[in-house]
C-alpha positions as CSV (number, residue, x, y, z in Angstrom):
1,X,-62.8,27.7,-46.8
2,X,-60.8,25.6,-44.1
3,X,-58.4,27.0,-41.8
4,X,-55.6,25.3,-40.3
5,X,-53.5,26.3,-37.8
6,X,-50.9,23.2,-37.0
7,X,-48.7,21.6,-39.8
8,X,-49.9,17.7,-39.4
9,X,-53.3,19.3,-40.5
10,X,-51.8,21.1,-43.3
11,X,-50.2,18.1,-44.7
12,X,-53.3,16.3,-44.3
13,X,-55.5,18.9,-46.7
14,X,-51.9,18.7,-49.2
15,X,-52.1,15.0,-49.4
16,X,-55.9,15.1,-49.6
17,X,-55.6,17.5,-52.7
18,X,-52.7,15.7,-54.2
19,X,-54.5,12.4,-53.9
20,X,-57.6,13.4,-55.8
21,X,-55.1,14.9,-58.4
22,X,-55.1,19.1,-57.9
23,X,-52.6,21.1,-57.9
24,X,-51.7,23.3,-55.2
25,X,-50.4,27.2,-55.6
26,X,-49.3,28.7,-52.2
27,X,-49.6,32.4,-51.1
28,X,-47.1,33.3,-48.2
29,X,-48.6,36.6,-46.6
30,X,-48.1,38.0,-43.6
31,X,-51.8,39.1,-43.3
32,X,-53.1,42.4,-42.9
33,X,-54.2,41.8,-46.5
34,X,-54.4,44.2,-49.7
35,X,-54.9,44.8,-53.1
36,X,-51.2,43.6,-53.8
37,X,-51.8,40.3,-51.3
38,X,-55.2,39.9,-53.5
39,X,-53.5,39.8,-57.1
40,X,-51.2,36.6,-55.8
41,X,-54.2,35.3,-54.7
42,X,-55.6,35.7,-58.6
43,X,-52.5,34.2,-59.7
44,X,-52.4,31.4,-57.5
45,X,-56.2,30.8,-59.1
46,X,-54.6,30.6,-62.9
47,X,-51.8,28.5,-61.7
48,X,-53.0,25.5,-59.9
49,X,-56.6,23.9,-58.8
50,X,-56.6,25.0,-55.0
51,X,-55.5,27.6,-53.3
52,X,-54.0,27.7,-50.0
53,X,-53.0,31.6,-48.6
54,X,-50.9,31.2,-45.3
55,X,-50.8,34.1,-42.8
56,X,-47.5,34.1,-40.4
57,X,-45.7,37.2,-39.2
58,X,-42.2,35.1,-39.4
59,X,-40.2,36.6,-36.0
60,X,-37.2,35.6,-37.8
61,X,-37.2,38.0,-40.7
62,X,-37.7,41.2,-38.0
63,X,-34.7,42.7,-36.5
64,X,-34.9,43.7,-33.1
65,X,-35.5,47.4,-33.8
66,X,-37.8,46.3,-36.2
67,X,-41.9,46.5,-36.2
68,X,-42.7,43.0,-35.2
69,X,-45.0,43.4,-32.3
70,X,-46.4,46.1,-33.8
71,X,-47.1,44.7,-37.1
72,X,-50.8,44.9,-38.1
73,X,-52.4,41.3,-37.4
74,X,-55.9,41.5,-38.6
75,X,-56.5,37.6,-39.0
76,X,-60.4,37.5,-39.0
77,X,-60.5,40.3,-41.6
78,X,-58.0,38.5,-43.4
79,X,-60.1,35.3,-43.4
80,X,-63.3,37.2,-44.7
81,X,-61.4,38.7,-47.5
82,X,-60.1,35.0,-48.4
83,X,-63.1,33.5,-48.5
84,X,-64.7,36.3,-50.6
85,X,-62.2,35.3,-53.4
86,X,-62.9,31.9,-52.9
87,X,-59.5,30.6,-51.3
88,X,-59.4,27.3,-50.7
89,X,-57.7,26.8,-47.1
90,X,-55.8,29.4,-44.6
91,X,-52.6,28.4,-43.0
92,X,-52.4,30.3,-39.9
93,X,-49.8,28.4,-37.9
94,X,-48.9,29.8,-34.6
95,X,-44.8,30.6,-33.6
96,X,-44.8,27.4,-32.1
97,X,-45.9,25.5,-34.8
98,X,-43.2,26.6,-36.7
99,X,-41.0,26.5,-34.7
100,X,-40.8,23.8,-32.5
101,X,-37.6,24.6,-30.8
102,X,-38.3,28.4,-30.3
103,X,-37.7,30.7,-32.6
104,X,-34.6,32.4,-31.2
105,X,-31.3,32.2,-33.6
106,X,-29.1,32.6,-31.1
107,X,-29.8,29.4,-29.0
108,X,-29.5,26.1,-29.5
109,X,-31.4,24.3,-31.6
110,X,-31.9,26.2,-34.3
111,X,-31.1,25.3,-38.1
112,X,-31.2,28.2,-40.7
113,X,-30.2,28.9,-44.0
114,X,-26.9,31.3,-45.2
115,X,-28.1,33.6,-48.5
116,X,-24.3,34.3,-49.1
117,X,-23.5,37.2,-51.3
118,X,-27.7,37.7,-52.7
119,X,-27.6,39.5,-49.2
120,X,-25.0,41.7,-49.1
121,X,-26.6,44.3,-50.8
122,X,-30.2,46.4,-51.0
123,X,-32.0,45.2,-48.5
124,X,-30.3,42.9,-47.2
125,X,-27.6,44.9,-46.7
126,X,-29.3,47.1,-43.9
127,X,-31.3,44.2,-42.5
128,X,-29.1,41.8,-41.1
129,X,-30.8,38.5,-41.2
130,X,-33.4,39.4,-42.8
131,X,-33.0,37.3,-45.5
132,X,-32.0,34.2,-43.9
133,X,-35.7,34.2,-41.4
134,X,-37.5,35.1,-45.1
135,X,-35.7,31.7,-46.4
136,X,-35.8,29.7,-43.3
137,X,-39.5,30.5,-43.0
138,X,-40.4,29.5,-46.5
139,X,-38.6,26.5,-46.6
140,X,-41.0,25.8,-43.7
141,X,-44.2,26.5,-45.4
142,X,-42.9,24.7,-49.2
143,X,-43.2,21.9,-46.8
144,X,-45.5,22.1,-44.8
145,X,-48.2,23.0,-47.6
146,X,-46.7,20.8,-50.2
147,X,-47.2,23.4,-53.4
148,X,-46.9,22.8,-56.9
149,X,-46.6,26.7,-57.4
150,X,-45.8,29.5,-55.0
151,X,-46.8,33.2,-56.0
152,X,-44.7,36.2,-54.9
153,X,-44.8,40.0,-55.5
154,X,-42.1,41.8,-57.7
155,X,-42.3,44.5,-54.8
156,X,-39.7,42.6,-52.8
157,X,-37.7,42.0,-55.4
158,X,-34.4,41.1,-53.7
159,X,-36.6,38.3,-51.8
160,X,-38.3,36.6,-54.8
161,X,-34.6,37.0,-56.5
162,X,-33.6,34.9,-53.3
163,X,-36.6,32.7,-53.2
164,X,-35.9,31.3,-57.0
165,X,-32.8,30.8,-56.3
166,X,-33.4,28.7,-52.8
167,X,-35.8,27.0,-54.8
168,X,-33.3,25.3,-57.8
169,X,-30.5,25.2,-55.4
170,X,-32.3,22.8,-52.7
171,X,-33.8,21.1,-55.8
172,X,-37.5,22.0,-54.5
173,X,-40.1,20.4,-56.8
174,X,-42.1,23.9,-56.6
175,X,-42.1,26.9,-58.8
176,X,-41.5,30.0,-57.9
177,X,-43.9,32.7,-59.7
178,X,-43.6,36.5,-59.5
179,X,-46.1,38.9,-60.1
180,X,-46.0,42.5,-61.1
181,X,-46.1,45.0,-58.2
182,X,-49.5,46.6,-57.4
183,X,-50.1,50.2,-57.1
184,X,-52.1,52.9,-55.9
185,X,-53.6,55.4,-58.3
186,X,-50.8,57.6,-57.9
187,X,-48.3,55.2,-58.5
188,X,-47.3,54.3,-54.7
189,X,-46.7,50.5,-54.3
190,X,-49.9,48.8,-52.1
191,X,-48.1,47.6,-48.6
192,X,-49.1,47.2,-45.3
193,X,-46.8,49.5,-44.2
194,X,-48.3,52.5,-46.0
195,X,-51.0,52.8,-43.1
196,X,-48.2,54.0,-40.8
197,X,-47.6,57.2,-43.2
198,X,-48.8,60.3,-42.1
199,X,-50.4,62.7,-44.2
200,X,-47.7,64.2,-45.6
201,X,-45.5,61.5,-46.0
202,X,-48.7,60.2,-48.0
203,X,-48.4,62.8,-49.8
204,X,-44.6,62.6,-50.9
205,X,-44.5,58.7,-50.8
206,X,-45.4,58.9,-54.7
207,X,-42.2,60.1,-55.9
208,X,-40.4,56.9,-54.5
209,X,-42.0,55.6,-57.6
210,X,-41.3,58.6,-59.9
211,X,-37.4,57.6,-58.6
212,X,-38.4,53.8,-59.9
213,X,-39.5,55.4,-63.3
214,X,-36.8,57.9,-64.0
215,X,-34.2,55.2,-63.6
216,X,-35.9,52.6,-66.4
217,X,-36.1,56.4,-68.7
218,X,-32.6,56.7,-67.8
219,X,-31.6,53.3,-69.0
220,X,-34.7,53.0,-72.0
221,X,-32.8,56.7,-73.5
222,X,-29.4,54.6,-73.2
223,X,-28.0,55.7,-70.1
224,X,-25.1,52.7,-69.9
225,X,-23.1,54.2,-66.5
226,X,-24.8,53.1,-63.3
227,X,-24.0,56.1,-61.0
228,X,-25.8,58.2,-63.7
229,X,-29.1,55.8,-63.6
230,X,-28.9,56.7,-59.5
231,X,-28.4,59.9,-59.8
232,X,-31.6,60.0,-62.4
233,X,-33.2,57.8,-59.3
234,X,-32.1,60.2,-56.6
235,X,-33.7,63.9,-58.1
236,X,-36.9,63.2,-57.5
237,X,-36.7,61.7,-54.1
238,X,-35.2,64.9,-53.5
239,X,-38.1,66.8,-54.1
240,X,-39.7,64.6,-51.1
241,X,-39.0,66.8,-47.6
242,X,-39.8,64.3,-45.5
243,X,-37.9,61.4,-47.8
244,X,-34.6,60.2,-46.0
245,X,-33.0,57.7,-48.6
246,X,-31.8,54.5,-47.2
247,X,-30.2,53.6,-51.1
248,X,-30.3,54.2,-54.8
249,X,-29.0,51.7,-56.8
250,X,-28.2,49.5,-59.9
251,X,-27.4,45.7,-59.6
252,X,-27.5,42.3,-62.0
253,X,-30.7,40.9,-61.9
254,X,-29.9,37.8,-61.3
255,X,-26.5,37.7,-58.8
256,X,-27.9,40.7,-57.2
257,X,-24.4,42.4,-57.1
258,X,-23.5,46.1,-58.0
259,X,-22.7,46.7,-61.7
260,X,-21.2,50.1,-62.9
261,X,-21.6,49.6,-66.4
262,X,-25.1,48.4,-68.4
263,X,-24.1,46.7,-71.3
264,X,-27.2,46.1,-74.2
265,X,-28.8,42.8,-73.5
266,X,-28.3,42.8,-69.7
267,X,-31.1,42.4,-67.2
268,X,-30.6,44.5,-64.3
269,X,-32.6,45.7,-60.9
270,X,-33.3,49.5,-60.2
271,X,-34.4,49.3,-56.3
272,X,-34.8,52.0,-54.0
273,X,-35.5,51.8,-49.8
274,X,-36.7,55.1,-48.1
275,X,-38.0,56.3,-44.9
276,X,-40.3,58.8,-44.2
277,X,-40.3,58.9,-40.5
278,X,-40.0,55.2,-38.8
279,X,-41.6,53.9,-41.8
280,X,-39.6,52.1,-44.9
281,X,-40.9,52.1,-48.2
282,X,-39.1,50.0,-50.9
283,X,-39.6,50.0,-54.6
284,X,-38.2,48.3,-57.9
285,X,-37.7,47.3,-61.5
286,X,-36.6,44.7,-63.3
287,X,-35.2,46.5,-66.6
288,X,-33.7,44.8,-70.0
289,X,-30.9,46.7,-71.3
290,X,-32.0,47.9,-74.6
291,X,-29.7,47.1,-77.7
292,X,-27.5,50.3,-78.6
293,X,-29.1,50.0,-82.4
């Protein structure tokens, strides 16, 4: 497995691959890897002929109350991991690297990317710029590593909504490919974050799923009024004491705005964000409307 850690040797390995004719699938990770980080990496395999993972905590997509210097970096282990699945190349760039100019977005120069209205709500509603560092930085890396295919999780939902989009708008020659969200055995979404849980927010953190599920029962049994899909959403994360719930909520699957009525046919997003302590948990569907027949 190679490593490579500036972008003129990253285009190098792309060219080298393209040249012998292999496709390439790209897995943007911020390291600190897990079972969820693993099945992209499986994806990535059935999708193209090499492999390249990239690990980069992206100091654009963190607010400044937000976890950045904190954030688990575990790059060795990370590595180890990689190579035990057979990964092809590493892209571990350093802030420099990828951003040449610094990576502040308040000083001059700096180009970045507007999301428009796919930010104004979930996520990207309480994260401000968020959205545009997640966009910015993976424009970066499409070109930098030259994929044919790039693998996301369903677990950021909002972001791989986002991603597709930024993709057929800027008329990338990539595809974007989601994959299903992994989980624990009791149901818990796999994410780095889940280390900063204590044990009793390990404890409650399952029902953010059980919220997840009781929203697509809500909508499967033919619940067609939003507010009553939340509200289905919102009981069990109040069984959760330590739970304190950032939102609830319906939107198109596609324009990511709020809906207040599910019509039969429509594909919608059920996403909840909570906190137990100073640690955020997020969690999704994408859901199909059923017919009323």
């Amino acid at each position: 497995m190679t490593t490579l850690t500036d972008v003129a040797a990253m285009h190098e390995w792309a060219d080298a691959q393209h040249q012998r004719g292999a496709t390439i699938a790209l897995v943007p990770t911020m390291g600190a890897l897990h079972s969820g980080h693993l099945a992209l990496v499986e994806e990535a395999k059935r999708q193209a002929d090499a492999v390249v993972t990239s690990i980069f905590v992206n100091p654009t997509q963190f607010a400044p109350d937000e976890d950045y210097d904190a954030y688990p970096r575990t790059l060795d282990t990370d590595r180890e991991i990689l190579a035990e699945r057979d990964v092809d190349a590493v892209f571990a760039p350093t802030v420099e690297a990828m951003y040449p100019f610094g990576a502040s977005t308040t000083e001059e120069p700096y180009i970045s990317m507007d999301v428009h209205t796919l930010n104004d709500h979930l996520c990207g509603a309480h994260r401000p710029g968020h959205f545009e560092g997640v966009v910015t930085v993976v424009t970066k890396l499409l070109n930098a590593c030259k994929p044919d295919v790039a693998v996301f999780g369903q677990k950021d939902a909002q972001q791989l909504v986002i991603l597709k989009h930024l993709a057929q708008s800027l008329l990338f020659d990539v595809e974007i490919v989601g994959v299903p969200t992994v989980r624990e055995d009791d149901g818990l979404a796999c994410s780095s974050r889940n280390a900063y849980l204590s044990d009793e927010e390990r404890a409650e953190a399952p029902q953010v799923y059980a919220a997840i599920q009781a929203g697509e029962q809500a909508i499967a049994s033919g619940e067609q009024h939003a507010e009553a899909v939340v509200r289905a959403m919102q009981k069990p994360l109040g069984q959760a004491e330590h739970a304190r719930v950032q939102y609830a909520s319906v939107v198109d699957a596609s324009s990511l705005q709020p809906i207040t009525h599910l019509h039969p046919g429509d594909d919608v997003l059920i996403a909840v964000a909570v906190f137990f302590g100073d640690t955020r948990l997020i969690d999704n569907a994408f859901v199909h409307v059923p017919s009323s027949d």
